[in-house]
C-alpha positions in Angstrom: 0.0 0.0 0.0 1.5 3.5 -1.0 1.0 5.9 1.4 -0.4 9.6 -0.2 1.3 12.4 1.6 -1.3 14.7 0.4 -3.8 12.7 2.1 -1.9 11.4 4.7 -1.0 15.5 5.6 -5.1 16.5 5.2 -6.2 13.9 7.3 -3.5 14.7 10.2 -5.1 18.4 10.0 -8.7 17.2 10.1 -8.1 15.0 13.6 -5.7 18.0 14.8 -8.7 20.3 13.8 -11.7 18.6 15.5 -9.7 17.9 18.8 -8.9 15.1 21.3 -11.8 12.9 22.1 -11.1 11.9 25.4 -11.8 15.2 26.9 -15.0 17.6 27.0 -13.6 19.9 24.8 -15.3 23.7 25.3 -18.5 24.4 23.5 -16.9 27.4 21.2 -14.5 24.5 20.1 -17.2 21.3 19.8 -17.9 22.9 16.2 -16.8 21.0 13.3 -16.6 23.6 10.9 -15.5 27.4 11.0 -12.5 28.3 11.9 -10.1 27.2 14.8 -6.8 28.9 16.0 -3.9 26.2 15.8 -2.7 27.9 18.9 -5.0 27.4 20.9 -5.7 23.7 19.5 -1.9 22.8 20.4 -2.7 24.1 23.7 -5.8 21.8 23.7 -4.0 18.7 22.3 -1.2 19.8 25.0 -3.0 19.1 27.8 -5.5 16.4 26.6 -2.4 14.0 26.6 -1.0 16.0 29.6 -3.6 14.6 31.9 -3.6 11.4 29.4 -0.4 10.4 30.8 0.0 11.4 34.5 -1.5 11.0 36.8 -2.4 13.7 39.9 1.0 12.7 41.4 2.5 12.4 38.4 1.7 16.1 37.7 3.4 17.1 40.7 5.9 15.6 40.5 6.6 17.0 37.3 5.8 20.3 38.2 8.5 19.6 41.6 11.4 17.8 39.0 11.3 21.4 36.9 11.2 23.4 39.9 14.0 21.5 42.1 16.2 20.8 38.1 16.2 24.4 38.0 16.8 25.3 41.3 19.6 22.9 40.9 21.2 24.4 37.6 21.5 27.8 39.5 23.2 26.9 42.9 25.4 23.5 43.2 24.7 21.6 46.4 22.5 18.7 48.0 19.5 20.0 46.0 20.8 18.3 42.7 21.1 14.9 45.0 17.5 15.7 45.6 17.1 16.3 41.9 18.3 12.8 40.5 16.3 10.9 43.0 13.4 12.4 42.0 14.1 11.5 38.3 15.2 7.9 39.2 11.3 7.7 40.6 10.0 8.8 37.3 12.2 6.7 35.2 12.0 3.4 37.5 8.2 4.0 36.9 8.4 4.3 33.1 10.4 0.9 32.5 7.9 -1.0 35.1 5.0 0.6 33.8 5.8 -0.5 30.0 6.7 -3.8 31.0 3.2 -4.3 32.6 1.4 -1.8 30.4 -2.3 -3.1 30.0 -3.8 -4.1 26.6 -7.5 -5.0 27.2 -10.2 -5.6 25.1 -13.2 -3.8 27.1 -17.2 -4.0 26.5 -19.5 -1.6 28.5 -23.5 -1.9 28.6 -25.4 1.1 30.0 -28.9 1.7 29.5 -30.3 3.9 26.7 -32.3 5.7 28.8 -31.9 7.8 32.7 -33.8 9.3 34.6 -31.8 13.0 36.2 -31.1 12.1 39.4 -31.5 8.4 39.4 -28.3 6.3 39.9 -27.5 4.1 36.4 -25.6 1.2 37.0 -22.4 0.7 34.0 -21.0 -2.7 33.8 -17.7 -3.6 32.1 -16.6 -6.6 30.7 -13.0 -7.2 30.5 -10.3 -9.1 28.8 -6.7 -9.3 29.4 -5.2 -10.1 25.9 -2.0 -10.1 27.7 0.3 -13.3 29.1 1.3 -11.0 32.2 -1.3 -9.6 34.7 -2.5 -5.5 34.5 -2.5 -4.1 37.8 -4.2 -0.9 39.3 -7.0 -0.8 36.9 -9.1 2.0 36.5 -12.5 2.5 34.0 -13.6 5.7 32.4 -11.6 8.4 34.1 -13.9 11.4 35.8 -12.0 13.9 33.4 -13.7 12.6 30.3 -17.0 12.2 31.2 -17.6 15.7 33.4 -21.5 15.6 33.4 -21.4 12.1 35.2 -21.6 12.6 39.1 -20.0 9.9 41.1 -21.5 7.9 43.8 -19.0 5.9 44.4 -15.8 4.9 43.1 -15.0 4.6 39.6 -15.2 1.2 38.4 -11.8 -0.2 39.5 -9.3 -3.5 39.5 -6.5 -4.6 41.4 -5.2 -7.0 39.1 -6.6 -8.9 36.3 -4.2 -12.1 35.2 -2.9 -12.9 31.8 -5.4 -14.1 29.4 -8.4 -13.3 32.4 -12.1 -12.5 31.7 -13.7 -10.1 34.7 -17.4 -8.1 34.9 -17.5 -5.0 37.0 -20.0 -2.3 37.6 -20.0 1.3 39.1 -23.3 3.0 40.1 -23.1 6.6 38.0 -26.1 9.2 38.9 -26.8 11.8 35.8 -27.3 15.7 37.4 -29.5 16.8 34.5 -31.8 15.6 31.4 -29.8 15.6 27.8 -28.6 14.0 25.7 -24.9 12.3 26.4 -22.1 10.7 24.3 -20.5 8.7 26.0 -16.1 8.3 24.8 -15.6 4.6 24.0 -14.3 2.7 26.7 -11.3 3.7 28.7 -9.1 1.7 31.2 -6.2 3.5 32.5 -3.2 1.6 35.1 -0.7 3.7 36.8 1.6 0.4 38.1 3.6 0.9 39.7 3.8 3.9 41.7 1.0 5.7 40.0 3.0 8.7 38.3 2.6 7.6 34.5 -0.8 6.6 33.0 -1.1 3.5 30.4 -4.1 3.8 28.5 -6.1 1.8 26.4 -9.5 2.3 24.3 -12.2 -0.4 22.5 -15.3 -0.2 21.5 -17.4 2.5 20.6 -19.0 5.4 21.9 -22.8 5.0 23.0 -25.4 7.9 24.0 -27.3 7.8 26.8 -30.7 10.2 26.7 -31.6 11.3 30.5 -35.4 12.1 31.3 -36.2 15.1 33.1 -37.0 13.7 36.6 -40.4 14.0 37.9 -42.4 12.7 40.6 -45.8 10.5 39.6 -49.6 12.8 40.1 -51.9 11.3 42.4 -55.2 13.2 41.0 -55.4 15.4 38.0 -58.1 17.4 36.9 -58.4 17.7 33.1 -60.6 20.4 31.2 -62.3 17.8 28.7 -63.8 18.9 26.0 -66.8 17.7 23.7 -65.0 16.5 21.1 -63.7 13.2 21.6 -61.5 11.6 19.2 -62.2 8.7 17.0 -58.9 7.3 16.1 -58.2 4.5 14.1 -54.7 2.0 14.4 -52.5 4.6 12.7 -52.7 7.2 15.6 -53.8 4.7 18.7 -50.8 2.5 20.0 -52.6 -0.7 20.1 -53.0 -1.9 23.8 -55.3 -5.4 23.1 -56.8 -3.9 20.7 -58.0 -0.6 19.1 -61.0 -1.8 18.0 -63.8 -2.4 20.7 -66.5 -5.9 21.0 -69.8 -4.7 19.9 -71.9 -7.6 19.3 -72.2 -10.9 17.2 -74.2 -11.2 13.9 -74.6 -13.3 11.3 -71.4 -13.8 8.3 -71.7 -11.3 5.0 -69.9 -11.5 2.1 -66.8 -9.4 2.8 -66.1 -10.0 6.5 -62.8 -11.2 7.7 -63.0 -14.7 8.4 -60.7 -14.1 11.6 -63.9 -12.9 13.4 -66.2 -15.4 13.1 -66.8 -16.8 16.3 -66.7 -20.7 16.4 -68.6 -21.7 18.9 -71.7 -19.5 18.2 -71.5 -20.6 14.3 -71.1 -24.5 15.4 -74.1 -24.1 17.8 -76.2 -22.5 15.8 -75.6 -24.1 12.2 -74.7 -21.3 10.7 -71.4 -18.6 10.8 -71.3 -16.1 13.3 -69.0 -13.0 13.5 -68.1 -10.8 15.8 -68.4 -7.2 15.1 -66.5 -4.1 16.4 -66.6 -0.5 16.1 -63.8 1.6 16.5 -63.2 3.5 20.1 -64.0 6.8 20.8 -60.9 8.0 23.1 -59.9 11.9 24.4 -56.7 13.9 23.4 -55.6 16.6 25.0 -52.5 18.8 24.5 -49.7 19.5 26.3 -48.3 23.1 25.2 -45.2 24.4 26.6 -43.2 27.6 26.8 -39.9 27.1 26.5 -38.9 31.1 26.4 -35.8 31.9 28.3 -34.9 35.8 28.1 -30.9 35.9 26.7 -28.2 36.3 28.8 -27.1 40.2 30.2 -24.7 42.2 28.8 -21.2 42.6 30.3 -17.8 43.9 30.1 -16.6 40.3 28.3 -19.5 39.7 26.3 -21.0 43.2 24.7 -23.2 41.6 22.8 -25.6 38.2 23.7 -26.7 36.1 21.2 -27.8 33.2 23.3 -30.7 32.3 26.2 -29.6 31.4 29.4 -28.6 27.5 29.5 -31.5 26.6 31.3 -33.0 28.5 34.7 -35.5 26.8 37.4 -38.7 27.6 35.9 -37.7 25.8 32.4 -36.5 22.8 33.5 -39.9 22.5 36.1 -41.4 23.2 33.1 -40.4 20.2 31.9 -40.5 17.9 34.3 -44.0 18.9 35.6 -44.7 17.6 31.7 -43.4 14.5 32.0 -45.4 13.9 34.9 -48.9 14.7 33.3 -47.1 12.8 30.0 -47.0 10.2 32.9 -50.4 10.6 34.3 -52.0 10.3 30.8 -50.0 7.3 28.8 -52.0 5.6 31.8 -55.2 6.5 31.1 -57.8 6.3 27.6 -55.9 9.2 26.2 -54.0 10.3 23.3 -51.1 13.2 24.1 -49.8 15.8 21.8 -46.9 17.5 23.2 -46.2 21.0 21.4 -42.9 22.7 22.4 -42.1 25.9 21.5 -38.5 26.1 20.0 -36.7 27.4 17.4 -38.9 25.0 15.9 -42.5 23.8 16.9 -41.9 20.0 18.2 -45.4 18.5 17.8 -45.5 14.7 19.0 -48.5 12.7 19.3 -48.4 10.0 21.4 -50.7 6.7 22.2 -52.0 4.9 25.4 -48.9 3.0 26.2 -45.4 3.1 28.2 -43.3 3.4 25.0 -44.8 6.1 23.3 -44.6 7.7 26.8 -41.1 6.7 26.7 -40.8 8.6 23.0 -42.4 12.0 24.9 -39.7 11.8 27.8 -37.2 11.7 24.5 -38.0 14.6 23.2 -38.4 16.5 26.3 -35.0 15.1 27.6 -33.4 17.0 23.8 -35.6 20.1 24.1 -33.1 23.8 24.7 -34.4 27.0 25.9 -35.4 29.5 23.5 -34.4 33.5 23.6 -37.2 33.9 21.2 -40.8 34.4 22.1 -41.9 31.4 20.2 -44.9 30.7 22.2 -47.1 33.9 21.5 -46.2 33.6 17.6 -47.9 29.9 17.3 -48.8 29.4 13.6 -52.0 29.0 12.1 -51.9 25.7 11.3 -50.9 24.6 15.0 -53.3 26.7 16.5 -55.9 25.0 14.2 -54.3 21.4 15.3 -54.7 22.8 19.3 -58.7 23.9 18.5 -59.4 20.6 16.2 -58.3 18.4 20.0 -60.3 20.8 22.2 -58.3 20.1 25.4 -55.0 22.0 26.1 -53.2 22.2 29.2 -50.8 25.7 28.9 -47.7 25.4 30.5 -46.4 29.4 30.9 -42.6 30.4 32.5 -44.2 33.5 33.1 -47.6 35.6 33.2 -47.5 38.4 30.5 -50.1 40.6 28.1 -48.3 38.6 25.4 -48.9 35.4 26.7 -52.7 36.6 28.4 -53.7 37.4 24.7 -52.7 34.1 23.7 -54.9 32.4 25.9 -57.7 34.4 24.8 -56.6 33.5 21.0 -57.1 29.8 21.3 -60.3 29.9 24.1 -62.0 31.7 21.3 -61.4 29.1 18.6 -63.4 27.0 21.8 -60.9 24.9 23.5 -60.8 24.1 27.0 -58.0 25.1 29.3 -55.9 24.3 32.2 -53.5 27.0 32.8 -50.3 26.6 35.1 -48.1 29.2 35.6 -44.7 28.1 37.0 -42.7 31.3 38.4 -42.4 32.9 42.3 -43.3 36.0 41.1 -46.7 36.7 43.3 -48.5 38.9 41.1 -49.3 36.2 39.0 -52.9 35.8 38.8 -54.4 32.7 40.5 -57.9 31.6 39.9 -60.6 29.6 37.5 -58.4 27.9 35.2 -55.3 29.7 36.2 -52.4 27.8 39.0 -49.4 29.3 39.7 -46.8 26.5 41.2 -43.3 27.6 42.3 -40.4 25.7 40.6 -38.8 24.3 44.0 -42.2 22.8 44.8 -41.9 20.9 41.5 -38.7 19.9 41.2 -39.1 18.3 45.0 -41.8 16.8 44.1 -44.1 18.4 46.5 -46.6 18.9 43.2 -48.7 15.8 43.1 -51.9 17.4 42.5 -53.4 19.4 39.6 
């Protein structure tokens, strides 16, 4: 095979370009395309393999051998004793550590899905491909994955023999919802006097989608409307079925011969099917508001282009959504979610645990927006809220903007539920209107509605 400079050079600046992956790099750098200062990437790439290869005492003792080498260089004297002893440590760990230098073949299974706050269990299978034994074994360093909060030690081995197969699990708690990448697996083993890190990496990276958490609703009261919905198999998840017994007749030409009903037709001497009509279920709509004003001005940053990451009223927002999502996937009722964004996420769900599951998706993915999105709902959704007749309106705030919007769809005759989620006491509180403070919600005090 002949190797293509050319190539070989634009392929070298690509990888140099888009950055280490075993590190969280900074969001500014995260982009793939644009522009990047080589500067500041060496500096990146610098200490990526910086805290690739040493460990916390390793890094110190670096940071002592240049201080106590130079000390040494200026005045003659014990200190240069001191010097060399030091550097025998360093060096007696290199040839050690690359004798024993691990080379396992690693396999990680973590669920799909989390819950925020709720401890996910990682387990890692492992295999020494190695005659000689790894020691001081440690999986998936903290510095790589920075949004996982520990709850115990990392996953971790003393030793694993030569040619040795071993499972172990660490519990790992998520903070918030998201979306997560996970790097592909990582063992690190800094044998013998944990100065110098030997690293490995297999498999692949795997994301992880985290739910906002939410605590179940004892009792909700809904503002059904008229108009109940007669759905057919493409928009009812089918539970049994989604086609309900009405009564048994006699066989026509055309009937599917899967409904005739044997005993009946072997009684009476003739063929006797079963007929069904189609149920007659409610929807209702979840709307929520997912404005977040942008981020002040400052001496740094003059100008603001983006919302705040997320604030308390958002994110109960959220989670007091996946808890009526909850409430309803249990009950006779079809759920449309509409979330304000950028873009209008409509999903309509079923009467079952996954498509519940497919709502908690989507509200695990959904970002704040710096627009007012929710007072500027198009036509065609607003005809798509008024065709279901039952909303539930979840507001961040309590404005003229958003008071007009209620008015807007009540007159195109839906029902409403209002909740307002903000401390701000001059919201008004009455009728159709609940005002909930975010800390109630997010400790789950808010089991009613």
């Amino acid at each position: 095979m002949i190797l293509n400079p050319v190539k070989f050079c634009r392929h070298a600046h690509k990888l140099f370009s888009i950055g280490p992956d075993w590190v969280v790099l900074p969001k500014h750098l995260r982009k793939r395309e644009g522009y990047k200062s080589p500067t500041l990437m060496l500096m990146v790439w610098s200490y990526a393999w910086y805290i690739r290869l040493f460990t916390v005492p390793g890094r110190m003792l670096m940071s002592s051998i240049f201080l106590v080498s130079l000390y040494g260089a200026l005045k003659s004297g014990p200190i240069r004793i001191f010097a060399f002893i030091l550097l025998g440590v360093l060096i007696i760990d290199l040839i050690f550590g690359m004798l024993f230098r691990p080379k396992l073949k690693l396999t990680r299974e973590i669920p799909e899905r989390a819950r925020a706050g709720t401890p996910i269990k990682i387990t890692y299978k492992i295999q020494n491909l190695r005659f000689v034994p790894a020691w001081n074994i440690h999986l998936d360093p903290v510095h790589q994955q920075n949004w996982l909060k520990l709850e115990e030690d990392v996953a971790s081995l003393d030793v694993i023999l030569g040619k040795e197969e071993l499972e172990v699990s660490a519990p790992l708690l998520v903070d918030k919802r998201g979306e997560y990448v996970l790097k592909p697996p990582f063992a690190s083993s800094g044998f013998p006097f944990g100065i110098i890190k030997w690293t490995c990496r297999t498999g692949i990276a795997q994301r992880v989608l985290v739910h906002p958490a939410y605590e179940p609703l004892t009792s909700l009261n809904l503002p059904l409307n008229s108009r109940f919905q007669r759905e057919g198999t493409s928009l009812v998840s089918n539970v049994g079925e989604s086609l309900e017994f009405h009564a048994c007749r006699e066989f026509r030409m055309g009937d599917n011969p899967k409904h005739i009903h044997w005993p009946t037709s072997a009684r009476r001497g003739e063929l006797i099917v079963r007929e069904f009509h189609e149920e007659y279920l409610c929807r209702i709509a979840l709307v929520v508001d997912t404005f977040v004003p942008l981020r002040k001005k400052t001496l740094l940053s003059p100008v603001t282009w983006d919302p705040e990451p997320t604030t308390p009223e958002f994110e109960a927002a959220l989670s007091l959504t996946a808890a009526l999502a909850d409430h309803l996937a249990r009950g006779d009722y079809i759920v449309d979610v509409f979330a304000a964004g950028p873009n209008i996420y409509h999903f309509k769900g079923g009467r079952s645990l996954a498509q519940l599951e497919q709502i908690l998706d989507i509200l695990s993915c959904i970002e704040p927006n710096g627009k007012e999105p929710l007072t500027k709902l198009e036509s065609a959704v607003m005809e798509e809220i008024a065709g279901i007749g039952s909303a539930v309106l979840l507001l961040l705030k309590w404005d003229d903007d958003r008071e007009q919007l209620v008015e807007n769809i009540r007159s195109r005759g839906v029902n409403l539920k209002i909740i307002v989620i903000s401390d701000d006491p001059a919201t008004p509180v009455g009728g159709d209107v609940a005002r909930y403070a975010p800390n109630d919600i997010m400790s789950g005090n808010v089991r009613e509605l």
